[in-house]
RORO-925481 format. One line per 5 residues: number of its first residue (from 0); for each residue x, y, z of N, C-alpha, C, O. Coordinates in nm, 2 decimals. Example, Ala and Ser with C-alpha at 12.3 -4.5 7.8 and 13.67 -1.06 7.14 Angstrom:
# RORO-925481
0	1.32,-0.57,0.78,1.23,-0.45,0.78,1.32,-0.33,0.78,1.42,-0.33,0.85 ~ 1.28,-0.22,0.71,1.37,-0.11,0.71,1.29,0.00,0.79,1.34,0.11,0.80
END
This chain:
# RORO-925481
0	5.08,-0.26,3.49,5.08,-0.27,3.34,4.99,-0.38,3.29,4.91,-0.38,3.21 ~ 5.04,-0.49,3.38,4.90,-0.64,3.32,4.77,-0.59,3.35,4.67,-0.59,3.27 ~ 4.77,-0.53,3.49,4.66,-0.53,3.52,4.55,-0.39,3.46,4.43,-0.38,3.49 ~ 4.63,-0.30,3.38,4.57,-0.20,3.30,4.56,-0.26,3.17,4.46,-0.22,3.11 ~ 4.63,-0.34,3.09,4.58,-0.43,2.99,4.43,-0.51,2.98,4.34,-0.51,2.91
5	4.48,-0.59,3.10,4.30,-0.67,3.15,4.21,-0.57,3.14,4.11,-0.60,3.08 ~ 4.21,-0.46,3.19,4.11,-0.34,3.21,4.04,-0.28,3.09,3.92,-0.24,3.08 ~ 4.17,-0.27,2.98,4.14,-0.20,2.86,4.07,-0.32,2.75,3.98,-0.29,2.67 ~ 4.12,-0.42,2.77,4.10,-0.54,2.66,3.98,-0.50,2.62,3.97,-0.41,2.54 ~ 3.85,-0.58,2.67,3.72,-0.57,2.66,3.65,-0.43,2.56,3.57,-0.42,2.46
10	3.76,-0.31,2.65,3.69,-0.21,2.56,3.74,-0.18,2.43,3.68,-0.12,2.33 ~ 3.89,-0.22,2.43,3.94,-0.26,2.28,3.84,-0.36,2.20,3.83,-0.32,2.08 ~ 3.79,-0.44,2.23,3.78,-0.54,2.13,3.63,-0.51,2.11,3.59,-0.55,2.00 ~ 3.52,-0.42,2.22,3.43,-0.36,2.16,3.43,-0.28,2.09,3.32,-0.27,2.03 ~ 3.51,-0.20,2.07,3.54,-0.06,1.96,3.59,-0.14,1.84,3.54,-0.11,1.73
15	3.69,-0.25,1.86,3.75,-0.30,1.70,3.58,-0.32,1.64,3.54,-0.27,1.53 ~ 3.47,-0.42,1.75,3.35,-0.47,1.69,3.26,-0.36,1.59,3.21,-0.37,1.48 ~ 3.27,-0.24,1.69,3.19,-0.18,1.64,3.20,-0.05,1.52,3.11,0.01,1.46 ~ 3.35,-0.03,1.51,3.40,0.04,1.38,3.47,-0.05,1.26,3.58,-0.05,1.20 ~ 3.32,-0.16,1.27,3.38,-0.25,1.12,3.37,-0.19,0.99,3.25,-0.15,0.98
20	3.42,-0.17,0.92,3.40,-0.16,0.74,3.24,-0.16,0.73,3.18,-0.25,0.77 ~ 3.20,-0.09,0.68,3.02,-0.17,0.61,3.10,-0.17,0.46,3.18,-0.09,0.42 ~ 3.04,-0.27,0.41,3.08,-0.32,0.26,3.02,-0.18,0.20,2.94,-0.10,0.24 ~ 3.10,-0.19,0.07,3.05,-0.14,-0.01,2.91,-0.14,-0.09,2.84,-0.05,-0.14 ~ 2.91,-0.25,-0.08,2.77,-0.28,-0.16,2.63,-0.28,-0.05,2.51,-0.28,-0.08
25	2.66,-0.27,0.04,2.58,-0.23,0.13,2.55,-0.08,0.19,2.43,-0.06,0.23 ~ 2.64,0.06,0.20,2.63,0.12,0.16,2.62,0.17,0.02,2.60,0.29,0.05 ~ 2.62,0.17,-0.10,2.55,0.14,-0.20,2.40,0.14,-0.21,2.31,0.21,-0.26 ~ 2.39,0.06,-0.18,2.26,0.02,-0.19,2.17,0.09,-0.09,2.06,0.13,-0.14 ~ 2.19,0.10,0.03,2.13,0.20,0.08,2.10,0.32,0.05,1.99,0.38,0.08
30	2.20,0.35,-0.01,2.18,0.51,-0.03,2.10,0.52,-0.16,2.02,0.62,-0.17 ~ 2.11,0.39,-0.29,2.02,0.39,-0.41,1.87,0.43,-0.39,1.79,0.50,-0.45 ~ 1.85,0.36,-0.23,1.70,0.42,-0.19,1.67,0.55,-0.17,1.56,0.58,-0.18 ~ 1.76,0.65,-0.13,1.69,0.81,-0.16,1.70,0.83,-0.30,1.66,0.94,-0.33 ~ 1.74,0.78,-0.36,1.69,0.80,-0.50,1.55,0.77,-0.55,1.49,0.84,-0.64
35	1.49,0.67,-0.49,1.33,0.68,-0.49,1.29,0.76,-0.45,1.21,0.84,-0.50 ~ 1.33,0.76,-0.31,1.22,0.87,-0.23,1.22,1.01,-0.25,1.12,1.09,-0.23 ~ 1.37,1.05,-0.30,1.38,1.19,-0.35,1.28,1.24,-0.46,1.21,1.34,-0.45 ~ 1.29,1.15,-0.58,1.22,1.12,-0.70,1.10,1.10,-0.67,1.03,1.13,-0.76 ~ 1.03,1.05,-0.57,0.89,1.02,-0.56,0.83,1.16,-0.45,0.72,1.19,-0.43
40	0.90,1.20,-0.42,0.87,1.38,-0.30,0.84,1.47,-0.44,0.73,1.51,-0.47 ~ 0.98,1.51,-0.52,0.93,1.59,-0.61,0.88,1.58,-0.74,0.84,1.67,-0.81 ~ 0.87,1.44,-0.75,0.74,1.49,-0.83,0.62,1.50,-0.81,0.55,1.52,-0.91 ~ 0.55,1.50,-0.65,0.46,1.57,-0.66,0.51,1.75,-0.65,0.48,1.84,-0.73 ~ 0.57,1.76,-0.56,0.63,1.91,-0.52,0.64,1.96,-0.66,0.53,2.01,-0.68
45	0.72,1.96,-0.76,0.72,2.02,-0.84,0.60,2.02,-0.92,0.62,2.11,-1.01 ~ 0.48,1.94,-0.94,0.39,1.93,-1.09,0.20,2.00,-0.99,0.12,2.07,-1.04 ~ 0.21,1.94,-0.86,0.07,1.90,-0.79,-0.01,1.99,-0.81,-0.11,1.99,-0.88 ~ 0.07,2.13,-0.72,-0.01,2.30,-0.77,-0.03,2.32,-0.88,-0.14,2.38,-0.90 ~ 0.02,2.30,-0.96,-0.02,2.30,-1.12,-0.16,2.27,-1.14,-0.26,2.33,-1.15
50	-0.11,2.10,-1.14,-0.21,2.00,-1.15,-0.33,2.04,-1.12,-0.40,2.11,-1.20 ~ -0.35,2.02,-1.03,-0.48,2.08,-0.91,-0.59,2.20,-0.94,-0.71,2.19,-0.95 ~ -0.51,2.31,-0.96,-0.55,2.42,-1.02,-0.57,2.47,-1.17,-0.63,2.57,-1.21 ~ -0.51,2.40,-1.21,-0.55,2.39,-1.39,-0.62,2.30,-1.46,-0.69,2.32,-1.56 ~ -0.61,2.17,-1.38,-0.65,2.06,-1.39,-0.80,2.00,-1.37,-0.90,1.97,-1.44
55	-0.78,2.00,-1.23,-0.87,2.01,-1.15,-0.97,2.08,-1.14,-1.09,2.06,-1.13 ~ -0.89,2.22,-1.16,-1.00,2.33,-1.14,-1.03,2.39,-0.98,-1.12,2.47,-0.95 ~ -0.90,2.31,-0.89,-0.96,2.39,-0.73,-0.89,2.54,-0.76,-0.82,2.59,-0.85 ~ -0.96,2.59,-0.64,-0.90,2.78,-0.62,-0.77,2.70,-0.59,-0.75,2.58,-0.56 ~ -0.66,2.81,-0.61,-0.56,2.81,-0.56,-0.53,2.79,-0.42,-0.45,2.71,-0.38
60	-0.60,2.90,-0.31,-0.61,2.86,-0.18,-0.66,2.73,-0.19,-0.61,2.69,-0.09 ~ -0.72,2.64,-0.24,-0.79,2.53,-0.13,-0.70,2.43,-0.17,-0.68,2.34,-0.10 ~ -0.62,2.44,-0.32,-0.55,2.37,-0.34,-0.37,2.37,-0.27,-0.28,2.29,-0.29 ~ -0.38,2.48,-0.19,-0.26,2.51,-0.12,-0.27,2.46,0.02,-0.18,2.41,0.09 ~ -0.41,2.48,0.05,-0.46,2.44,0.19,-0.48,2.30,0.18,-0.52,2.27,0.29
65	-0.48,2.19,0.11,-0.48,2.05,0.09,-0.35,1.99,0.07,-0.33,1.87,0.11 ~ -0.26,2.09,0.01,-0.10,2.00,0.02,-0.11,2.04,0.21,-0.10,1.95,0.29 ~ -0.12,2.13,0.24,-0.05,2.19,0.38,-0.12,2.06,0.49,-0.06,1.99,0.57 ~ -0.26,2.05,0.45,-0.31,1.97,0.55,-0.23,1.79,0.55,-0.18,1.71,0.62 ~ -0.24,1.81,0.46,-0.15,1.65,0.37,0.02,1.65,0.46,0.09,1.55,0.49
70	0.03,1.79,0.49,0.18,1.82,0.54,0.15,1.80,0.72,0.23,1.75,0.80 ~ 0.03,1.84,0.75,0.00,1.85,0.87,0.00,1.67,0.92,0.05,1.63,1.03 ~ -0.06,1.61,0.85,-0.11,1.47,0.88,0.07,1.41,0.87,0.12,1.33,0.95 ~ 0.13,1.46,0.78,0.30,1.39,0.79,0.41,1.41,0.86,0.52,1.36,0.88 ~ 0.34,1.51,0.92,0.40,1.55,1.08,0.36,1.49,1.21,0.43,1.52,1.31
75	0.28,1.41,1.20,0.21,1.39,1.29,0.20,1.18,1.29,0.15,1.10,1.37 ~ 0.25,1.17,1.17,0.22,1.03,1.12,0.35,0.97,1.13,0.36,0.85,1.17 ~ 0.48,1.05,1.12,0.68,1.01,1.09,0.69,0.99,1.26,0.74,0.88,1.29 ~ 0.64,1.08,1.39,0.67,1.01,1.51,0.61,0.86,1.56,0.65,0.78,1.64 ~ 0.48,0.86,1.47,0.41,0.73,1.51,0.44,0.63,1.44,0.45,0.52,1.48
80	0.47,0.65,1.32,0.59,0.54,1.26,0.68,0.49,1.31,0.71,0.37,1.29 ~ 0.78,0.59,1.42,0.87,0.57,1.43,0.84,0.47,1.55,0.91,0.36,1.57 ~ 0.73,0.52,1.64,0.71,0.45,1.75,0.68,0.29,1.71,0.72,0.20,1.78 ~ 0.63,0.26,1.59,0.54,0.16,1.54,0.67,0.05,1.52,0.69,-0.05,1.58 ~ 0.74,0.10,1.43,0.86,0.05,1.38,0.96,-0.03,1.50,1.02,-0.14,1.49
85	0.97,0.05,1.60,1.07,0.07,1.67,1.04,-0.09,1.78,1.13,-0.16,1.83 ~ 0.88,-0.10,1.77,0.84,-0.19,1.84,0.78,-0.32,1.75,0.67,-0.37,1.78 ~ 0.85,-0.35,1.66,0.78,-0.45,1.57,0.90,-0.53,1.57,1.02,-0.51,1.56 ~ 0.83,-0.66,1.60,0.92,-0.80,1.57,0.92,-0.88,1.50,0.85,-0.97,1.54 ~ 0.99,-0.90,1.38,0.93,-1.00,1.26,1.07,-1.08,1.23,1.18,-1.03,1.24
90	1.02,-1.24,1.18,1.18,-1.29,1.12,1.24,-1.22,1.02,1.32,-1.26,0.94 ~ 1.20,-1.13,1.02,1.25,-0.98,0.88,1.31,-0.88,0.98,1.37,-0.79,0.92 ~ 1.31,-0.87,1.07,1.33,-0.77,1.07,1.22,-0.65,1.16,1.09,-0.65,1.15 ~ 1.29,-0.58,1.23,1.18,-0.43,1.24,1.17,-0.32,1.13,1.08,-0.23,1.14 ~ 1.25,-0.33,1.03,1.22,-0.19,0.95,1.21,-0.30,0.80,1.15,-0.26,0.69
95	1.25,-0.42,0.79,1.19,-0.44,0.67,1.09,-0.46,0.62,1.09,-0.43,0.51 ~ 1.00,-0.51,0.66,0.85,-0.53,0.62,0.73,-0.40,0.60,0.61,-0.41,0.57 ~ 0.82,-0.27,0.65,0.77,-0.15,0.64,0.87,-0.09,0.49,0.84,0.00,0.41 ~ 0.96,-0.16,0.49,1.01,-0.08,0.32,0.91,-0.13,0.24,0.89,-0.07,0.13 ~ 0.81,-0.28,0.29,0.82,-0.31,0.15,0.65,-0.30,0.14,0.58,-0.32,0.04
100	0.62,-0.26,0.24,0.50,-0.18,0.26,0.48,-0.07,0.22,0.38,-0.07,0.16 ~ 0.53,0.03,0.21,0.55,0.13,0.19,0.60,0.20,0.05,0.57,0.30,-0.01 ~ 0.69,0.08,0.02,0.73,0.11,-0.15,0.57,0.05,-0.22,0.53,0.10,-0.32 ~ 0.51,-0.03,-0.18,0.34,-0.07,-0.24,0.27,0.06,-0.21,0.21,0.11,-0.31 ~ 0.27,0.10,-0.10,0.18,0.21,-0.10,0.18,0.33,-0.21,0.10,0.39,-0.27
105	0.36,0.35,-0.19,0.40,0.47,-0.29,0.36,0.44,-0.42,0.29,0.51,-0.49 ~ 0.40,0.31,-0.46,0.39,0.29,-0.63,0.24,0.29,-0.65,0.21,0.33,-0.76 ~ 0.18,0.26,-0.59,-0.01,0.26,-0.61,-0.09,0.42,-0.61,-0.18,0.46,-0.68 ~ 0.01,0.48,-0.50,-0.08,0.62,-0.49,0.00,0.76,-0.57,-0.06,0.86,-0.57 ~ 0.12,0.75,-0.62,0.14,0.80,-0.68,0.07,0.84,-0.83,0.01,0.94,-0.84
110	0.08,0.77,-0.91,-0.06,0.80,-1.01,-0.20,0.85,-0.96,-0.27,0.94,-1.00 ~ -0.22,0.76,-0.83,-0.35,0.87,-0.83,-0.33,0.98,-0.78,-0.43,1.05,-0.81 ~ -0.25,1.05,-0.72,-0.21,1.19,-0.76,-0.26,1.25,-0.84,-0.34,1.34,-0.82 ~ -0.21,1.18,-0.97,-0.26,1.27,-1.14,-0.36,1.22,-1.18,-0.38,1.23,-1.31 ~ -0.46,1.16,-1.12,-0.56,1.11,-1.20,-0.71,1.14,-1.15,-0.82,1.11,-1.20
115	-0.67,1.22,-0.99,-0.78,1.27,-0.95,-0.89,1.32,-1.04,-1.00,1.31,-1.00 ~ -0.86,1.39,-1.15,-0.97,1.45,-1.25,-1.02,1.35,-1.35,-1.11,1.39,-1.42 ~ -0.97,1.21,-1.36,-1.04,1.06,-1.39,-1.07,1.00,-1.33,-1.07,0.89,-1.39 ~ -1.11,0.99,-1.21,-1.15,0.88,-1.17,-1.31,0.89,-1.13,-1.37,0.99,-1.09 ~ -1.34,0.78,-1.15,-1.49,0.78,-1.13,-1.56,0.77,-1.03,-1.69,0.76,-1.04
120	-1.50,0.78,-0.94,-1.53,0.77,-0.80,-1.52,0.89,-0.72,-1.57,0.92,-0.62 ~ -1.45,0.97,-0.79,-1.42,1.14,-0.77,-1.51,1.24,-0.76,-1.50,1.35,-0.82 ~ -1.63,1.19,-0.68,-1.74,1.31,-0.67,-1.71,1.45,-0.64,-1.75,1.55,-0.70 ~ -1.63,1.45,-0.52,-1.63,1.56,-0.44,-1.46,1.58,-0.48,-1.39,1.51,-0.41 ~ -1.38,1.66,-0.57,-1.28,1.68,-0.60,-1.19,1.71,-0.50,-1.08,1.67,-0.48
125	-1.26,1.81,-0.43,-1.18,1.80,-0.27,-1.15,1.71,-0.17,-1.04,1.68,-0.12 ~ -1.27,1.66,-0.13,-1.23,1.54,-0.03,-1.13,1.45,-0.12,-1.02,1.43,-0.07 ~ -1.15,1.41,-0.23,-1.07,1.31,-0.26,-0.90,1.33,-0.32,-0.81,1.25,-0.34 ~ -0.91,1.43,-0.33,-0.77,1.49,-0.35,-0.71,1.50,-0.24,-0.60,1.46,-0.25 ~ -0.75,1.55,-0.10,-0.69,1.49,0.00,-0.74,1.41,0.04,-0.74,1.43,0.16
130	-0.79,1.31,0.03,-0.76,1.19,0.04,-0.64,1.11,-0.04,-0.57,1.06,0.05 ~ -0.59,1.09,-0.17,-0.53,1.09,-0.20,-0.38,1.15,-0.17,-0.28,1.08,-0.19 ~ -0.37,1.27,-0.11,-0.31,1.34,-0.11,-0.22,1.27,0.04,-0.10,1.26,0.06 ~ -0.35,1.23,0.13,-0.26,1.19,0.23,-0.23,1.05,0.28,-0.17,1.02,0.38 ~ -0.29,0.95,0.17,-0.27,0.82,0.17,-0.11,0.84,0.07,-0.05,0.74,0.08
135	-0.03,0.95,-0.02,0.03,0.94,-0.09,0.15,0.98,0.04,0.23,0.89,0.06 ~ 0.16,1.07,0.12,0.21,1.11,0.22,0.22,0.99,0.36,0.33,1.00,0.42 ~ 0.14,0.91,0.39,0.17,0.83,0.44,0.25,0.69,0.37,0.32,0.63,0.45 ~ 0.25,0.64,0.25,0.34,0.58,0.18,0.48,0.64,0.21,0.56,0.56,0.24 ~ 0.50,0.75,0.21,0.63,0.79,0.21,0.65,0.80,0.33,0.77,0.84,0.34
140	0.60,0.79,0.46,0.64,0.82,0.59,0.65,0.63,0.64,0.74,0.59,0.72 ~ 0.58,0.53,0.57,0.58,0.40,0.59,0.75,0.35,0.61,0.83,0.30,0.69 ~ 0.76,0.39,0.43,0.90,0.36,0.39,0.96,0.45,0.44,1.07,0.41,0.47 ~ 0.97,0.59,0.47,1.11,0.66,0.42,1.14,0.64,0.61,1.25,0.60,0.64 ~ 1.03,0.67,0.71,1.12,0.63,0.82,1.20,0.55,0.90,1.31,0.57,0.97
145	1.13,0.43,0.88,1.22,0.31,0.90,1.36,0.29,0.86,1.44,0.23,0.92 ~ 1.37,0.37,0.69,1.48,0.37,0.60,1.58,0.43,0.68,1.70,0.39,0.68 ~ 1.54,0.52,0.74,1.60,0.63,0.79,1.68,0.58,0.90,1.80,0.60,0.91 ~ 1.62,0.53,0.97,1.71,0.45,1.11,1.82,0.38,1.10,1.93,0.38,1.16 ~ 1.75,0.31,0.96,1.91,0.22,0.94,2.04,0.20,0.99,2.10,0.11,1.04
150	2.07,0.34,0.94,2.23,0.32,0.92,2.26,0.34,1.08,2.37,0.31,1.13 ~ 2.15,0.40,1.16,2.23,0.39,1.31,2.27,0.23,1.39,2.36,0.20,1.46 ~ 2.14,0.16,1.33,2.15,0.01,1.34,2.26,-0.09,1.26,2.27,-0.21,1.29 ~ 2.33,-0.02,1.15,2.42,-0.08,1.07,2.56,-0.10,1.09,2.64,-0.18,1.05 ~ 2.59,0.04,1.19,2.75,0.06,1.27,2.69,0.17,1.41,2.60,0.25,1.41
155	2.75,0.15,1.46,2.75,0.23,1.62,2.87,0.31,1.55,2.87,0.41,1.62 ~ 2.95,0.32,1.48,3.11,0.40,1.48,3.07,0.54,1.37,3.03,0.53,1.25 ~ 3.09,0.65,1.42,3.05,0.78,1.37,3.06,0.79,1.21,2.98,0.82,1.12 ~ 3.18,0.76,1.21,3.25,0.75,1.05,3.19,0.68,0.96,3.18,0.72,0.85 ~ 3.15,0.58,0.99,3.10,0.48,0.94,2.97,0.54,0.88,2.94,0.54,0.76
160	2.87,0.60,1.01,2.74,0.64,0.94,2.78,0.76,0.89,2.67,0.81,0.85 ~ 2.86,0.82,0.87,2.95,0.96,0.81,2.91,0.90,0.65,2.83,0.95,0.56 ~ 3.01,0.78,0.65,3.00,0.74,0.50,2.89,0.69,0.45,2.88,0.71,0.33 ~ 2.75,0.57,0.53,2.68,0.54,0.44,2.62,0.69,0.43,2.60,0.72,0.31 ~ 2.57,0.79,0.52,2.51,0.88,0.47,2.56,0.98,0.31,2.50,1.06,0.23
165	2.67,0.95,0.33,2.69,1.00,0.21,2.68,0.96,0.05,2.67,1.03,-0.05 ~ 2.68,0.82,0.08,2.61,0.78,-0.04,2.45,0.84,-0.07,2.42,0.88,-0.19 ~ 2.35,0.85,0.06,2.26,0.92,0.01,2.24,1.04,-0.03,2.14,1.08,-0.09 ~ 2.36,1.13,0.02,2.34,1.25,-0.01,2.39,1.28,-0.17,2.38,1.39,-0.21 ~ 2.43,1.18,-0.23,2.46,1.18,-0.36,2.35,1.13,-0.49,2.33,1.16,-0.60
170	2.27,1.02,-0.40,2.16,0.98,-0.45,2.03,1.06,-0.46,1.94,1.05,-0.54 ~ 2.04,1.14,-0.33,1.92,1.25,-0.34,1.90,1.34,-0.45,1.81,1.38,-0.51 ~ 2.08,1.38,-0.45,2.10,1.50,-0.55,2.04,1.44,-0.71,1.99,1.50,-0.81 ~ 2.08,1.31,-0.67,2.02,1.25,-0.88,1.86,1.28,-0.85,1.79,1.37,-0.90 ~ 1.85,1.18,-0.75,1.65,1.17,-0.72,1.59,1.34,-0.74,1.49,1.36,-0.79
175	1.67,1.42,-0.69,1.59,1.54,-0.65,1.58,1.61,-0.80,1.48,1.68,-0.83 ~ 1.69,1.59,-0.90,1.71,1.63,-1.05,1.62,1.53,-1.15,1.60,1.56,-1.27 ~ 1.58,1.45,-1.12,1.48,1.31,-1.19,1.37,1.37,-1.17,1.31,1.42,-1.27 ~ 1.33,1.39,-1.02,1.18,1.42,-0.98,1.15,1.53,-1.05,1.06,1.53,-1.14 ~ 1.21,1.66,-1.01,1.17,1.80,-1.07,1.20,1.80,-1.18,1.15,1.90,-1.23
180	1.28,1.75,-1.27,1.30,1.81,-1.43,1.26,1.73,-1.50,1.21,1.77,-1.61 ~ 1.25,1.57,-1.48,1.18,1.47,-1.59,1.09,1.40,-1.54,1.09,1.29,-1.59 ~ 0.99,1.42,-1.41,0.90,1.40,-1.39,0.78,1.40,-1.49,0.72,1.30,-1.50 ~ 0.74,1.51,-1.58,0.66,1.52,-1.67,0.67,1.40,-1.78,0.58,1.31,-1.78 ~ 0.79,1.42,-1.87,0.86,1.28,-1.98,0.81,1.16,-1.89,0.69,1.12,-1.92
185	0.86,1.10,-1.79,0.86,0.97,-1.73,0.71,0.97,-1.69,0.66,0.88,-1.75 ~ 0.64,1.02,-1.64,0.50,1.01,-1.61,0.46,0.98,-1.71,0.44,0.86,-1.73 ~ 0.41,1.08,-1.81,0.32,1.09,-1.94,0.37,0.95,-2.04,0.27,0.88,-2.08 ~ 0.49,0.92,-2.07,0.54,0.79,-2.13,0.53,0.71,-2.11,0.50,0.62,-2.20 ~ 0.54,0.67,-1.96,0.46,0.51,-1.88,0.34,0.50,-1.91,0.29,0.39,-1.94
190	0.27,0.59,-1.91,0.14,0.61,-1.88,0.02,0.57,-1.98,-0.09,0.53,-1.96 ~ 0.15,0.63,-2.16,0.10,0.65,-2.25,0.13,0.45,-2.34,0.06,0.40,-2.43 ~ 0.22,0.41,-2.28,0.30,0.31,-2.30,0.20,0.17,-2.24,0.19,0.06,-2.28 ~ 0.14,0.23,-2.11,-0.01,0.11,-2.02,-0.09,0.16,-2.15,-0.09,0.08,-2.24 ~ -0.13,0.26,-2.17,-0.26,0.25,-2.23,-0.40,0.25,-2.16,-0.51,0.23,-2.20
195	-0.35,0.31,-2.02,-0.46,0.32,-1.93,-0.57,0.42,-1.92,-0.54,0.53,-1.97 ~ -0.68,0.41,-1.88,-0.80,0.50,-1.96,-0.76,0.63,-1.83,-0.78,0.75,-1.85 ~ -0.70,0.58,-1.73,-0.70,0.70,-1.61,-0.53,0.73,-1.63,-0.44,0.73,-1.54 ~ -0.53,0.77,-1.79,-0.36,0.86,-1.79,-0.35,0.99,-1.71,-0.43,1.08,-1.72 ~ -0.26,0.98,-1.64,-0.25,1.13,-1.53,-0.22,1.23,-1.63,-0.17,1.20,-1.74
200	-0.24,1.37,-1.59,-0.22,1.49,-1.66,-0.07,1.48,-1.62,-0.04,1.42,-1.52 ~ 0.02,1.54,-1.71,0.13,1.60,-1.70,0.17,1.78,-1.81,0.28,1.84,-1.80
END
């Protein structure tokens, strides 16, 4: 009986360690971040094909064929993130210095999304829309993979990442209703509110 106590102890007191509580405000807050990223995915997804081909003026094929390629490069960019991340050592951290990289990238190339048809540097409408297109796609693969790890690094105990993920899955649902239905309003009003000569179409 003692001697199956001594045996078990250790693995008791690693299981109490590792099915701690995560605070609330730390789940929370986690999860507030798929509300960016949700919100920053569809509003291109919902507005881009528009944009592009009304806007712009590409055919429809080439403007289909430039998200896809943009899709091709993000497939190919989220495993080498992952590798990138996974091996980074900083007094921050391995995945923070990539949120906050990444939230720069997004906030900068977002707009130029919508402003490919202003900019003055925009000779060739194609090359630079994917270009754009996949400097906007790696922004989101900077931040959103690293993000993503998290919660395995936050508790080892199932339930635990049961629940922070669920906060995201509640934040997505806002982000994913922001991006596609008031993407247009929020774009065009910031935009109109800078006073900037390169306002994106909406």
């Amino acid at each position: 009986m003692g001697e199956n106590s001594a045996t078990t102890t250790p693995v008791d007191a690693q299981d109490a360690a590792d099915s701690h509580v995560i605070p609330f405000r730390a789940r929370f807050f986690w999860g507030l971040g798929s509300l960016g990223t949700i919100s920053y995915l569809n509003i291109v997804t919902a507005l881009v094909l528009v944009y592009l081909t009304t806007i712009v003026k590409l055919d429809a094929a080439v403007a289909g064929t430039l998200v896809f390629v943009a899709r091709i490069v993000d497939a190919f960019s989220d495993p080498a993130m992952g590798w990138i991340t996974d091996r980074t050592r900083t007094p921050w951290g391995r995945r923070r210095p990539y949120l906050l990289l990444g939230a720069v990238v997004c906030g900068a190339s977002l707009p130029l999304v919508y402003s490919v048809h202003a900019l003055p540097f925009a000779v060739n409408p194609v090359v630079t829309t994917l270009v754009v297109l996949i400097i906007y796609s790696l922004g989101f693969t900077i931040f959103n993979v690293p993000y993503l790890t998290m919660p395995v690094e936050m508790s080892t105990d199932r339930m635990q990442r049961f629940s922070i993920m669920s906060y995201r899955v509640v934040f997505m649902m806002t982000g994913a209703l922001i991006g596609s239905a008031g993407a247009p309003f929020v774009v065009l009003n910031n935009w109109a509110r800078m006073g900037t000569p390169f306002r994106p179409w909406v």
